[in-house]
Structures are given as structure tokens and as C-alpha cells.
N, C-alpha and C positions, 0 to 999 in steps of 0.2 A: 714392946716396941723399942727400937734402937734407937739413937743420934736422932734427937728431934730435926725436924726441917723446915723452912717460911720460908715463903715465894711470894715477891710483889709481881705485878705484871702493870705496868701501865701505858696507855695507848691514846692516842688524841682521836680526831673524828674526821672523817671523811664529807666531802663538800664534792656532787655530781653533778658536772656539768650539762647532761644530754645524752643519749642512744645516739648510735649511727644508722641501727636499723632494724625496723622489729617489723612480724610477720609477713615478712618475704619469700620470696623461693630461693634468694640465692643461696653460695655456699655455708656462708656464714651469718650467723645470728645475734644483734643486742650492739657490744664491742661498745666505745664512750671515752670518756676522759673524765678525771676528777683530780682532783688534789686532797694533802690529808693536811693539815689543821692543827695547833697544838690544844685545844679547847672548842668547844666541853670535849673531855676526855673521861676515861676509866679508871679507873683504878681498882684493885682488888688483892687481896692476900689467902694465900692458903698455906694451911700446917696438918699436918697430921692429927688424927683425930682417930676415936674409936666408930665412929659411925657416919656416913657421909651429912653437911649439915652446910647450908647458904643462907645468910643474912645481912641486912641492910640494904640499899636504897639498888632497885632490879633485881630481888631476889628473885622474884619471878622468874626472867629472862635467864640467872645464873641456872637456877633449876634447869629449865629445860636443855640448855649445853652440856650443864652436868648427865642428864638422863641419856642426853642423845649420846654424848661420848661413849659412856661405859654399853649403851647398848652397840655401839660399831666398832668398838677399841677389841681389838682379840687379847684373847683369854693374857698371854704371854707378858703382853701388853701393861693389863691395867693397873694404876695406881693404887696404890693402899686407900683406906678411905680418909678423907681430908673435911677442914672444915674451909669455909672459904668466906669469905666477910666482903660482904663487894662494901669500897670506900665510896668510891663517888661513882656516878655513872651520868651516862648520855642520855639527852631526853628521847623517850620513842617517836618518831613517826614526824618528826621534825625535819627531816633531810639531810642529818648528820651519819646515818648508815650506821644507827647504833648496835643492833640485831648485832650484824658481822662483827662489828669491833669488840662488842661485851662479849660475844660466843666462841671468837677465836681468843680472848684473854684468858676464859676459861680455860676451854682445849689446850692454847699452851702452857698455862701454870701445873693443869693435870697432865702434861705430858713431860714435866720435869720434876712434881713434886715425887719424894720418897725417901728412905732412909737409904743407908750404905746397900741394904740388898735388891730394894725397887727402884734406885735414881737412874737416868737416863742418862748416859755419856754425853750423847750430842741431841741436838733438836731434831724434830720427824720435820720430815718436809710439809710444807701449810697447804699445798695440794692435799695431800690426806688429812691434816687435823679441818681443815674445810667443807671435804668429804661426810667427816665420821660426825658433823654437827651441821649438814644438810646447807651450805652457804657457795654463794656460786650460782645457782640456778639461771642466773639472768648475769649480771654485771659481774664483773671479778675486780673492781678498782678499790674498793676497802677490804678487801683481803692484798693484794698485791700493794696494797698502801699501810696495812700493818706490817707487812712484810720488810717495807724500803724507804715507804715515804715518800715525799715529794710531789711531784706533778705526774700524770700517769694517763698513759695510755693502754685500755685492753682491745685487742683484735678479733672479738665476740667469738664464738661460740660454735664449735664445727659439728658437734653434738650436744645430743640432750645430759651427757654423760662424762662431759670431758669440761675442766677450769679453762677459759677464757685466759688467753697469752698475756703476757705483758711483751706489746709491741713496740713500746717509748717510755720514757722515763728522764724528767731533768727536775733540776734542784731550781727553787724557786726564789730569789734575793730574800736574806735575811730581813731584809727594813720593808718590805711590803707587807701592807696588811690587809686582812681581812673582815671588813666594819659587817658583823650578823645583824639582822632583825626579823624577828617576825612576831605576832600577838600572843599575848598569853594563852588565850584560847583557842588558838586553831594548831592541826594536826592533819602531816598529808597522808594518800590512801596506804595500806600496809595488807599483808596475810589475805584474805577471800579477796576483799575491796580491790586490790590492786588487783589481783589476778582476772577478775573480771573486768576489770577498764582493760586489759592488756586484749584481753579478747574478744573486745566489746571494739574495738579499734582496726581499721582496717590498713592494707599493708604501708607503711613510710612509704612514697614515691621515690623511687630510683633516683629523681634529680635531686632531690632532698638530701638524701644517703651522699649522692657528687658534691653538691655542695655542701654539705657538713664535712667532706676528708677535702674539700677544698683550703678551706678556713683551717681547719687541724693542722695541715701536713705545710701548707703554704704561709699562711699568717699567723697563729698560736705559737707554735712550735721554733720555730725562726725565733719570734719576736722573744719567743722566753732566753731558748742560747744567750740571744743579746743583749736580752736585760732589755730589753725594749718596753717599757714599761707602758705608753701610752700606744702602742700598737697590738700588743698583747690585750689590754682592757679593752677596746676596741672591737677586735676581733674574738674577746671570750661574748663579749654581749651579744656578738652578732648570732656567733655561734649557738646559743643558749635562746636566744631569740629564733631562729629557725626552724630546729626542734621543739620548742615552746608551739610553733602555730601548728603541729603536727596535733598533738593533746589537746587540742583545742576544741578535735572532734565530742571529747566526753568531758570534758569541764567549762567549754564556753570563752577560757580566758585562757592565753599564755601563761599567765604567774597566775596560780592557783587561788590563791587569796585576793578578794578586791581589793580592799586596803590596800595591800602589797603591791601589788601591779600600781594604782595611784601613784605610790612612794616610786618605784622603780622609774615611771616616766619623771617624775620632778628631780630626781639624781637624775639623768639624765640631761633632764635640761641643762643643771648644773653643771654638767661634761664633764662627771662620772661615771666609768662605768657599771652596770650593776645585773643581775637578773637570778633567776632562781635556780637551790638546789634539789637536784630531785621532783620528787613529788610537792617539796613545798611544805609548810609555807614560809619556812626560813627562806629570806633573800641575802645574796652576798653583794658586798660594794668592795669594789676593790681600792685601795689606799696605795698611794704612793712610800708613804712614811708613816708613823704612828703620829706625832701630831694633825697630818689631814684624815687623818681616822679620827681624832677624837673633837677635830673641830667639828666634822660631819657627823658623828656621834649628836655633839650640842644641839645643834641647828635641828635634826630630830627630833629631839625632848623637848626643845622649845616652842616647835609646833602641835599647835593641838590638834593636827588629826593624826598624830603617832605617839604624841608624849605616854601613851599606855603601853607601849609594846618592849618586850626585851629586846638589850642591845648589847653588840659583846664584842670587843675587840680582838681579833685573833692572831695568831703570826703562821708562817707558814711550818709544818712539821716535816724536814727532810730526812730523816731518820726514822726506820721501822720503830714496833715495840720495844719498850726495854721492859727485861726481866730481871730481876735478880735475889738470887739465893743466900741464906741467913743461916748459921746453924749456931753450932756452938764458938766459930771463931766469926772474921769481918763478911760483912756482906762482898758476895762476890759476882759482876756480871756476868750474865748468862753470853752466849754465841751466838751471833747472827743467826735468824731464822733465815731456813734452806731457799 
């Protein structure tokens, strides 16, 4: 083997506000908003290696990105085989949209690692490394949030077979922040579970759908341009709240988690705003500045019907993945994903 090679890849995590609209008749299908997150994040390395090999914390998960790649990457394609060492990872099933962000960090360190004869001039577009490790199905905002970052809008899904758009996108103030909590022990649906709530669910009502591109296009989106910080929080709760009582049909509650719902209403009272991402049972509080993050942090831990739960202070991440490549001279940045 030639010119040894190392590729870090690291990526923050995705935070889902809500569908626009699922098992309908119309054109379009799923579409949502999310933002991405600088923590919990990814992190991972690969080098060349005489046999393919993934270790440490998601192995798991790297395996099977690993597996799926090489089974859909053409022949022309594929990478020499590498070892890959996952550093840190994202927790599962938490609503940080870990799946996509560990499986497209894979995908892209394997689509740049190799020596002088296998490396990749430029990045493949993340439409196909999303493709070739089965990601997309439904949402596309943590893949189009690896991609750029930021706040984000997808315009759902015109087939079973094509990546969800990115119809919006803006940068979100550096000094807001993002107060996580959710319990140690709870975990929202993922894999069969999920798929059977989705079908277990009957179609989002039409008004629903109007008033969630109400709030999006009218108040969210406005409020962010402007930095409108207390119309924007406002308008994410309301939004996240709406679709919330959609789900309500197969879980009983808007926020997944009792506890959590609890907490959400008493943030609330406090006029903050707050609700959940994804399936849950992570809930987001949105902060003005890092210090009303961490006084709201306190007041948390110092109640005892939450002082057990993880809490975590986030910043917003407006910049896709960064990669970069190690060989025998300095490390060098990778190119903007396509």
C-alpha cells in the first residue's frame, strides 16, 4: 500500500421540529424544518487498513453504513479497505437524528479515504452517499443539515424514490442557544416501531398541513431573517405544538415523555419557549444567550422532579460537516459537500 491516509469527519446533530404532512393524497409527502446543533456530535477517523475494521462507541451503526456503502458504491468506486474508529457518537433514538449523521460521516470519510491511486478529487454529491446507505426515506433535514447547517427547510417528498428539497435555509445567531433535556432512560420510536406508528396514523388534516406552512413561511422564517428572537421562540412552540397534537392519535400526549411534557408546560409558564424533537424524548428550550441557558439549566437540577435528567447546553451549528485529510504532510480541509 502507498502514502498512508486519515480522515476525521465530524458532524453535530440535528434537532426536528415537526412534518408538514404525512399520509395524505397530495402532491407531496413528510417536508418539516429542523436546525442542526453543534453537540452531541460525531466524530470518527479512518485510515487505511488491510481489512475492513470499526471500533468504538456505534460501532454498530458504523458497521452497517459501512456494509451498506460497499454494497451500493460501484465497483469503480470503492475504497481500499479502511479501519475506522468511531471517537464519539450521538445517542440513538433520542431525537438528535443520529442514524443519518453517524451514516452519512461514514459514507463521506469512505468516499474520500485512499491512497494516491483510490482518493477522490472532489466530494460525490450527498444525494447519492444518502442513497447508497438507505437515508432520506422520510425527512431529509439531517442530511441537508450535514450538508450546510443551519435552520432548514425540506419540501417533502414527490416520490418514494427521490431526496426531499431543501426549500429554505438561514443562519441562526451565534448567541442563541439550545438548553437539551430529556431522562436518562427514555428513548423515542426508531426502525419497525416507528414505521408502524406512521401507519398506524391517519392522514395529517389539510388545515393542519395550512397552518403549519402558516407559522413556517409567515412567523418562523421572518422572525429568524430578523433575529427576532422572541417571535421566532413563539412561533417554533406553536409550530411544534400543532404537529405534536397530530401524534397524539398513538401516544396519548404531544411531548412523548410525561415528565417531559410536565417540564415543557412549567418553561412555559416561565415564558420560555420549548417543545419537542422528533419522536422525543429530548426536549429543546430555546435561550436567548448562554447565560439564560445556564441559569435555566440550574433551576432544572435544582428541582426535584428533573434533577435526574441529562442537560446540555448547545449552540447553533451553521456550517455543514467538516472533513479533513492527514497524510504524510499537514492536515488539509476537505471541499464543501455538493
Amino acid at each position: 500500500m502507498s502514502e498512508s491516509c486519515r480522515i476525521q469527519v465530524r458532524t453535530g446533530a440535528r434537532l426536528h421540529f415537526g412534518l408538514l404532512t404525512v399520509n395524505t393524497t397530495i402532491s407531496r409527502q413528510f417536508g418539516g424544518a429542523g436546525m442542526m446543533i453543534d453537540h452531541p456530535g460525531c466524530c470518527l477517523e479512518l485510515e487505511l487498513s488491510d481489512r475492513d475494521e470499526v471500533s468504538g462507541p456505534g460501532a454498530e451503526r458504523g458497521w452497517k453504513s459501512l456494509r451498506s456503502f460497499r454494497q451500493h458504491c460501484p465497483i469503480d468506486q470503492q475504497p481500499p479497505p479502511c479501519r475506522i474508529t468511531m471517537q464519539q457518537t450521538i445517542p440513538d433514538h433520542c431525537g438528535f437524528g443520529s442514524g443519518t449523521q453517524i451514516s452519512l460521516a461514514v459514507a463521506h470519510g469512505l468516499s474520500l479515504i485512499g491512497d494516491s491511486e483510490h482518493a477522490q478529487t472532489e466530494c460525490l454529491p450527498i444525494s447519492q452517499l444518502a442513497d447508497w446507505i438507505g437515508r432520506g426515506q422520510r425527512s431529509a433535514i439531517g442530511i441537508h443539515g450535514f450538508q450546510r447547517g443551519g435552520f432548514l427547510v425540506d419540501g417533502g417528498k414527490s416520490s418514494s424514490d427521490t431526496l426531499a428539497p431543501l426549500v429554505a435555509r438561514l443562519e441562526i445567531p451565534d448567541a442563541w442557544r439550545m438548553l437539551l433535556v430529556r431522562p436518562h432512560d427514555g428513548a423515542g420510536l426508531s426502525g419497525a416501531d416507528e414505521h408502524r406508528a406512521f401507519a398506524a396514523l391517519g392522514p395529517l388534516p389539510k388545515s393542519t398541513t395550512e397552518e403549519l406552512c402558516r407559522i413556517l413561511l409567515m412567523q418562523i422564517l421572518p422572525a429568524l431573517a430578523e433575529s427576532d428572537f422572541a417571535t421566532f421562540g413563539g412561533a417554533l412552540a406553536d409550530y411544534g405544538r400543532t404537529v405534536g397534537h397530530y401524534f397524539t392519535r398513538s401516544r396519548q400526549r404531544w411531548i412523548a415523555d410525561p415528565t417531559m411534557q410536565q417540564l415543557v408546560a412549567w418553561v412555559q409558564q416561565a415564558g420560555m419557549s420549548a417543545g419537542q424533537s422528533s419522536w422525543g424524548p429530548t426536549i429543546w428550550i430555546l435561550c436567548e444567550h448562554r447565560a439564560a441557558a445556564h441559569d435555566m439549566q440550574e433551576r432544572i437540577a435544582s428541582d426535584g422532579r428533573w434533577n435526574d435528567c441529562w442537560t446540555s447546553i448547545a449552540k447553533p451549528c451553521n456550517h455543514g460537516a467538516v472533513a479533513e485529510r492527514s497524510a504524510s504532510g499537514p492536515v488539509q480541509s476537505q471541499p464543501p459537500l455538493h
